[in-house]
C-alpha positions as CSV (number, residue, x, y, z in Angstrom):
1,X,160.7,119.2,122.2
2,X,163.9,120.8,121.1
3,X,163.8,119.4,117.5
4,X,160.0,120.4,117.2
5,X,161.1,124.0,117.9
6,X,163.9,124.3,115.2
7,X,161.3,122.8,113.0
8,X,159.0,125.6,113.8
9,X,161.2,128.5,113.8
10,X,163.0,126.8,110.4
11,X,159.3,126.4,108.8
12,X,158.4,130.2,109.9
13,X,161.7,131.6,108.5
14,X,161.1,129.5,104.9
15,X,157.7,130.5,104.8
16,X,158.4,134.3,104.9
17,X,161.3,134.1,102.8
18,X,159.1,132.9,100.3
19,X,156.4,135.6,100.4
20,X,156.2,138.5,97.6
21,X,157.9,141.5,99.1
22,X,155.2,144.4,98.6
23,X,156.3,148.0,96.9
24,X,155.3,150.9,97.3
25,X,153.4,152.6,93.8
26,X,154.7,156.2,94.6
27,X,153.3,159.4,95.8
28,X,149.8,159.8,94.9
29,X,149.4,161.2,91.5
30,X,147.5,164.5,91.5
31,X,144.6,165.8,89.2
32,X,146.4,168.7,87.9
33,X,145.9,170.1,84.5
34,X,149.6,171.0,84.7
35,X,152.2,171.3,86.8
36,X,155.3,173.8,87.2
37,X,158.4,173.4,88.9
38,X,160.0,176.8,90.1
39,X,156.7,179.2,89.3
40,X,157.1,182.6,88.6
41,X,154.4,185.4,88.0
42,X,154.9,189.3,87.5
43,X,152.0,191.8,87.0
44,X,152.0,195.3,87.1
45,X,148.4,196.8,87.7
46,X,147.6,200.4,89.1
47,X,151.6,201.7,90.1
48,X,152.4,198.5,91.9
49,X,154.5,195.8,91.0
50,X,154.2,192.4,92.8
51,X,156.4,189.2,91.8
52,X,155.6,185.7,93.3
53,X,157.7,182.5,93.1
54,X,156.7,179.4,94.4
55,X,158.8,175.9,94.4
56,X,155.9,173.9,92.9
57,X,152.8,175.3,90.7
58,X,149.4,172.8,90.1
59,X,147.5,174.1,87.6
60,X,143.6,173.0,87.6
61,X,141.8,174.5,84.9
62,X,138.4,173.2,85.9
63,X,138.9,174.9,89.3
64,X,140.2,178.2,88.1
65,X,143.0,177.9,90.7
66,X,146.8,177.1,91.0
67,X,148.0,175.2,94.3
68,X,151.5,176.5,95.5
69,X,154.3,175.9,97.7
70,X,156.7,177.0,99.0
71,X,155.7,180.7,98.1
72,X,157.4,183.9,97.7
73,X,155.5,187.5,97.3
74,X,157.2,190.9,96.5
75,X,155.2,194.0,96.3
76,X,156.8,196.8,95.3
77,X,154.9,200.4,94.9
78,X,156.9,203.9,94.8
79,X,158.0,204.4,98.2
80,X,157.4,200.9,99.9
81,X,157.4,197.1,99.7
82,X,156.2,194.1,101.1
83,X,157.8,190.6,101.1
84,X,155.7,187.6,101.9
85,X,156.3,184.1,102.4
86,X,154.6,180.7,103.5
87,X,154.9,176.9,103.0
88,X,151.4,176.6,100.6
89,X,148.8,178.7,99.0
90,X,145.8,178.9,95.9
91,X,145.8,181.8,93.3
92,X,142.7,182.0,91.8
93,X,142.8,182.4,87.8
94,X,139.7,185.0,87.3
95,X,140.1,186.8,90.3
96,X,143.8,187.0,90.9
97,X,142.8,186.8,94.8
98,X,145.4,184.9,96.7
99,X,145.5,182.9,100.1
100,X,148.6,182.1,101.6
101,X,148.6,179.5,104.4
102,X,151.0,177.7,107.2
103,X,154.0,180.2,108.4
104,X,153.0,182.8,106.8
105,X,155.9,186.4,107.6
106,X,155.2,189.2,106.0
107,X,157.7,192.2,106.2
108,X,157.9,195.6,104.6
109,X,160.5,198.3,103.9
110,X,159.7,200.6,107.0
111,X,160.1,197.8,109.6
112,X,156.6,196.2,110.2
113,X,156.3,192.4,110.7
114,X,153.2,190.3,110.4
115,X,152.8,186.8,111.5
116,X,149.9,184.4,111.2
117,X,148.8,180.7,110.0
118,X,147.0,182.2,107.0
119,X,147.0,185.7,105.1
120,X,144.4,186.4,101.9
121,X,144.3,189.2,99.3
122,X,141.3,190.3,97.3
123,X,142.6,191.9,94.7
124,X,139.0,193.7,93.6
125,X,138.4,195.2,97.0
126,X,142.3,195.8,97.7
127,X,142.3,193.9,101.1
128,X,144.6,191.8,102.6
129,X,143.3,190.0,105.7
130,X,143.1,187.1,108.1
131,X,140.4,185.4,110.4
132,X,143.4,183.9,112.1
133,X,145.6,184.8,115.1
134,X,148.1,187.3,114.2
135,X,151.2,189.0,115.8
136,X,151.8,192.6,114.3
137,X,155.5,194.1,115.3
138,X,157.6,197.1,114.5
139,X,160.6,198.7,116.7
140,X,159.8,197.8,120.2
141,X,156.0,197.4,119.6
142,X,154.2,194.0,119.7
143,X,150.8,193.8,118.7
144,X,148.4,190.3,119.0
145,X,145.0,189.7,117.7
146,X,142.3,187.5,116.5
147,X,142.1,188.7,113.0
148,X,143.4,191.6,111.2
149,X,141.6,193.1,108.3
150,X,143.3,195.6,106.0
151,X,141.8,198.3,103.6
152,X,144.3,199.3,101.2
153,X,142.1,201.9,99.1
154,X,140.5,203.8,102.1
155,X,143.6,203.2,104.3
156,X,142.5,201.5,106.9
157,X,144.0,198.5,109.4
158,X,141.4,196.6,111.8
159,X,143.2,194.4,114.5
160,X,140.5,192.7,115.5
161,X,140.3,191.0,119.6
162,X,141.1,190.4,122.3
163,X,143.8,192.5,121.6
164,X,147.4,192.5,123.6
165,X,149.8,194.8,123.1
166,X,153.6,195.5,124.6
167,X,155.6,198.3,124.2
168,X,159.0,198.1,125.1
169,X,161.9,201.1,125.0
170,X,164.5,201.0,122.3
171,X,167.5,203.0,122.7
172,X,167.5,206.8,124.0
C-alpha cells in the first residue's frame, strides 16, 4: 500500500513538472491613437490662465477625447486660483469640456475646499458641476450636498440636497 503511494505522489510530481508553465501576455493593449507620458496643456482664453498635467495622456482621435490620470488643474485669473486634482479624467478635443473623476480636491487661494467622486467643466457655458455627493469647506464651515452646480458667468453656486451644514468657532 506504501509503495503504491510513492508511486502516485512520484507519478503526480513528474507529471506537473513536465507541463508548459503558462505566461502572462501583458497589460492589455489599449486603442489609443497615441499616448503621452507626463501630459501638459496650457491655454489662455478670456483673462484666465489654466495649466493641467496629467501622469499618462490616451489620445483617441475617433472619439474626440483624451483619457487621463493622475491629473493636475491650475486656474489662475487676476485675483484668484483654483488647484484641482483626481486619480482619472476625459478632455474632450472640440469642446475643451473636462470631467475629472475618483478623489477629486479642489482648493482655491481664499481658503475654500471641494471634495467629491467626480467634478465637470463646460467650458461654453462656464460651469463647473457635479451630480455627485460633495463636501464644500472654508474656515470653520462645513457644507454637504447631493450635487453642486456652479455658474461662473452669472455668479452663481447651487448646493443642491439634503443639505448639512456645521459651523464651528475659530479663534476670537
Amino acid at each position: 500500500m506504501v509503495v503504491v503511494f510513492v508511486l502516485l505522489v512520484a507519478g503526480t510530481l513528474i507529471a506537473k513538472s513536465r507541463t508548459p508553465a503558462v505566461e502572462s501576455t501583458g497589460p492589455v493593449t489599449s486603442s489609443a491613437d497615441l499616448r503621452i507620458k507626463e501630459a501638459q496643456i496650457e491655454e489662455e482664453t478670456g483673462g484666465v490662465r489654466w495649466r493641467l498635467k496629467a501622469e499618462q495622456a490616451l489620445i483617441f482621435d475617433a472619439e474626440g477625447r483624451t483619457a487621463l490620470r493622475k491629473i493636475s488643474v491650475d486656474v489662475f485669473e487676476r485675483d484668484r486660483s483654483w488647484s484641482i486634482v483626481g486619480e482619472e479624467g476625459d478632455l474632450f478635443q472640440a469642446t475643451r469640456n473636462l470631467e475629472i473623476r475618483n478623489n477629486v480636491v479642489l482648493t482655491s487661494s481664499d481658503g475654500l475646499r471641494l471634495e467629491t467622486s467626480v467634478l465637470r467643466w463646460q467650458g461654453a457655458e462656464k460651469r463647473l458641476w457635479t451630480d455627485a455627493p460633495v463636501r464644500l469647506s472654508r474656515g470653520g464651515a462645513v457644507a454637504d450636498g447631493t450635487a453642486l452646480d456652479v455658474r461662473m458667468g452669472d455668479e452663481s453656486t447651487t448646493l443642491a440636497g439634503p443639505v448639512h451644514t456645521i459651523f464651528t468657532q475659530t479663534g476670537k
